[in-house]
C-alpha positions in Angstrom: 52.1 -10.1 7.3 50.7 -12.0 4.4 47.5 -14.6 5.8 49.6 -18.3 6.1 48.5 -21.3 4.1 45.7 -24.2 5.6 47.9 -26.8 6.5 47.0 -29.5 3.7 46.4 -33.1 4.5 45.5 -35.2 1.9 43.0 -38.6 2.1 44.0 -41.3 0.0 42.0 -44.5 -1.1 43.3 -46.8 1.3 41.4 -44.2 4.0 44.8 -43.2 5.3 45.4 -39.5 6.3 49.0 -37.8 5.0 50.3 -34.5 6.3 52.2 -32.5 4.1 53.5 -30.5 6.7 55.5 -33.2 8.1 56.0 -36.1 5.6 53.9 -38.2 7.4 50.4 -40.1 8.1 48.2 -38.7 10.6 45.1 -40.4 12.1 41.4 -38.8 13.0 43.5 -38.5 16.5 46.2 -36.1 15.4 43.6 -33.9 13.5 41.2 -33.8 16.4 44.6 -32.4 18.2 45.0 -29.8 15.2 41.2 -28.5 15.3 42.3 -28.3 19.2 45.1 -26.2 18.6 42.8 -24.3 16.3 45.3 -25.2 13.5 44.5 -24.6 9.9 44.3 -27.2 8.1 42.4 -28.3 4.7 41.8 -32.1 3.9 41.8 -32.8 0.3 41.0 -36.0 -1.6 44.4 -37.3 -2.8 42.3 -38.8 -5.4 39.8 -36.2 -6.6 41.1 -33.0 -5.1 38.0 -32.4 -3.4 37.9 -30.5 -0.6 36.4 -33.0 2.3 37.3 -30.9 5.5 33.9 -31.4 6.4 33.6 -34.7 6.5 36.1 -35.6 8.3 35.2 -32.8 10.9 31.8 -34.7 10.8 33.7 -38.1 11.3 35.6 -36.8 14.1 32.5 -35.6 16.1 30.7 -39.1 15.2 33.7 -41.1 17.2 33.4 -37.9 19.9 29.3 -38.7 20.6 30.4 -42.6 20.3 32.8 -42.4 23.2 31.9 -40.2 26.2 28.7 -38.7 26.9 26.7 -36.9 23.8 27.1 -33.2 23.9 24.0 -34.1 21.2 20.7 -35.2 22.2 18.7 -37.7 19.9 15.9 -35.1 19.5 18.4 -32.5 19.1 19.8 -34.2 16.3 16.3 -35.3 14.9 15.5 -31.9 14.7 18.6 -30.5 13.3 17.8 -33.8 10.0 14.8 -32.0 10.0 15.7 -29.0 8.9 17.7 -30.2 5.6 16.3 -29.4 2.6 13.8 -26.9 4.8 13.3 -23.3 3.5 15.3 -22.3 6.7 18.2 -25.0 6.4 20.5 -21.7 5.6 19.5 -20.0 8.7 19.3 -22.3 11.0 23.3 -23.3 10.3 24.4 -19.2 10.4 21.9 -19.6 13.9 24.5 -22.4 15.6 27.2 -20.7 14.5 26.5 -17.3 15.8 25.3 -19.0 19.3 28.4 -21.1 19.4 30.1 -17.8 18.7 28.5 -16.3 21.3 29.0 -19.1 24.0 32.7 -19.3 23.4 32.5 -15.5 24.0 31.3 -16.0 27.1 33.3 -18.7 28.1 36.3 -16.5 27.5 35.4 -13.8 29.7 34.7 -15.9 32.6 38.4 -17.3 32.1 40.0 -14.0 32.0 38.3 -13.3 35.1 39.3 -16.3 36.8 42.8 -15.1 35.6 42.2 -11.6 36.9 41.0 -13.3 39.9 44.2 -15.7 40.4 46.9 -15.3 38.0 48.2 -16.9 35.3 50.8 -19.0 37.3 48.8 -21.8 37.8 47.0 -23.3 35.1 46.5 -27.1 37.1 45.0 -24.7 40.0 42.4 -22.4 37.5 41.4 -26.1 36.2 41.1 -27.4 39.6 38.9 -24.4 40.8 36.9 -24.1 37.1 35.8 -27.8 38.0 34.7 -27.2 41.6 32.7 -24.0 40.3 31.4 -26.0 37.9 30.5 -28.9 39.9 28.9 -26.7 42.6 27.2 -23.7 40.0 25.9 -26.9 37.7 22.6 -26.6 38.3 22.5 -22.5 38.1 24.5 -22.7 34.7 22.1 -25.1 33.5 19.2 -22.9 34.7 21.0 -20.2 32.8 21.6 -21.8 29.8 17.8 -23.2 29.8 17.1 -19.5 29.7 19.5 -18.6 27.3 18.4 -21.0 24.4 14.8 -20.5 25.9 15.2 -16.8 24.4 17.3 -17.9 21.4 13.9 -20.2 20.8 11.9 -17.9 20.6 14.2 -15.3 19.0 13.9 -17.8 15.7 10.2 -18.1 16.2 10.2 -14.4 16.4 12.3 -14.3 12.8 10.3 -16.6 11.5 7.0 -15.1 11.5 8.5 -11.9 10.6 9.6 -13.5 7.3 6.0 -15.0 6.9 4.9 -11.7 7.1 7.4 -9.7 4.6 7.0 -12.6 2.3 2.6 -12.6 2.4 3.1 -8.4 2.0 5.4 -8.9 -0.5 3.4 -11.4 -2.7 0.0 -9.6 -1.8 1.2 -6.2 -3.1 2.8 -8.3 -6.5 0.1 -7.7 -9.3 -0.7 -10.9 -11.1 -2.2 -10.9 -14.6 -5.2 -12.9 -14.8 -4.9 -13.7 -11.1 -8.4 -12.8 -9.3 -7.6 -11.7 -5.7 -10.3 -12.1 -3.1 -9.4 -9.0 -1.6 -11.8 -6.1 -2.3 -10.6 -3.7 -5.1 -9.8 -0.1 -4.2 -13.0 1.2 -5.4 -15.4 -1.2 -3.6 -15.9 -3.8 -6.5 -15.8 -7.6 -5.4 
């Protein structure tokens, strides 16, 4: 079965959204309900052709942390500005993603116990008992998720310093003409 198409919206000038898929205009709304139905979808610059998927992804989480309560902290997101333009920008992205990854894993196991637990009949009942057992476990979940990002923490400190050291051993080992090392030679010359 060939791989189907991104659904392709398009931005114009006038900052209006149009769906190709159904001849119409769409607002932030309707593609917060696509991301939700894991839809894909690409939005291009009507204009320009450029690809700006990401901005508006950015654009929807910006009216997201505006309305409810912040799944982002203002240190989190302090520290996440930080880190661009930082040697480990790169890693720290491919980092969230693989923890996100990993969370969503375990969110989808707990659900398919629930389901194992009390069917699949009743979806308003699973939501109704997920939100008592989250309301009653929310201070172990948090406890466990403290741990959880406690050892993700230190799992980056961890590959951090091990890429300190493989890059001093790397350059250390790198011959430099004219370059004077402090180091002892071999033979015991200074």
């Amino acid at each position: 079965m060939p791989e189907q198409q991104p659904r392709l919206i398009k931005k114009y000038p006038n900052r209006r959204l149009y769906d190709t898929k159904t001849s119409a205009y769409i607002t932030l709304s309707d593609v917060k309900d696509l991301v939700l139905a894991r839809e894909h979808f690409n939005v291009l610059d009507a204009k320009t052709s450029e690809d700006i998927t990401r901005s508006i992804l950015l654009q929807i989480i910006l009216e997201e942390e505006a309305a409810g309560i912040p799944l982002f902290t203002t240190e989190l997101l302090a520290q996440m500005i930080r880190f661009y333009g930082h040697a480990m920008q790169g890693m720290l992205g491919k980092y969230l993603e693989t923890n996100i990854k990993s969370f969503i894993e375990f969110q989808k196991k707990l659900q398919e116990q629930s389901q194992s637990l009390y069917g699949e009949s009743n979806s308003q009942m699973q939501s109704d008992m997920w939100s008592q057992f989250m309301n009653f476990q929310g201070p172990a979940m948090q406890t466990m998720m403290a741990t959880y990002m406690e050892q993700s923490r230190k799992m980056l400190h961890q590959m951090q310093d091990q890429l300190k050291t493989q890059t001093r051993t790397l350059f250390t080992s790198i011959q430099i003409p004219g370059f004077v090392s402090d180091k002892p030679s071999k033979d015991g010359d200074q």
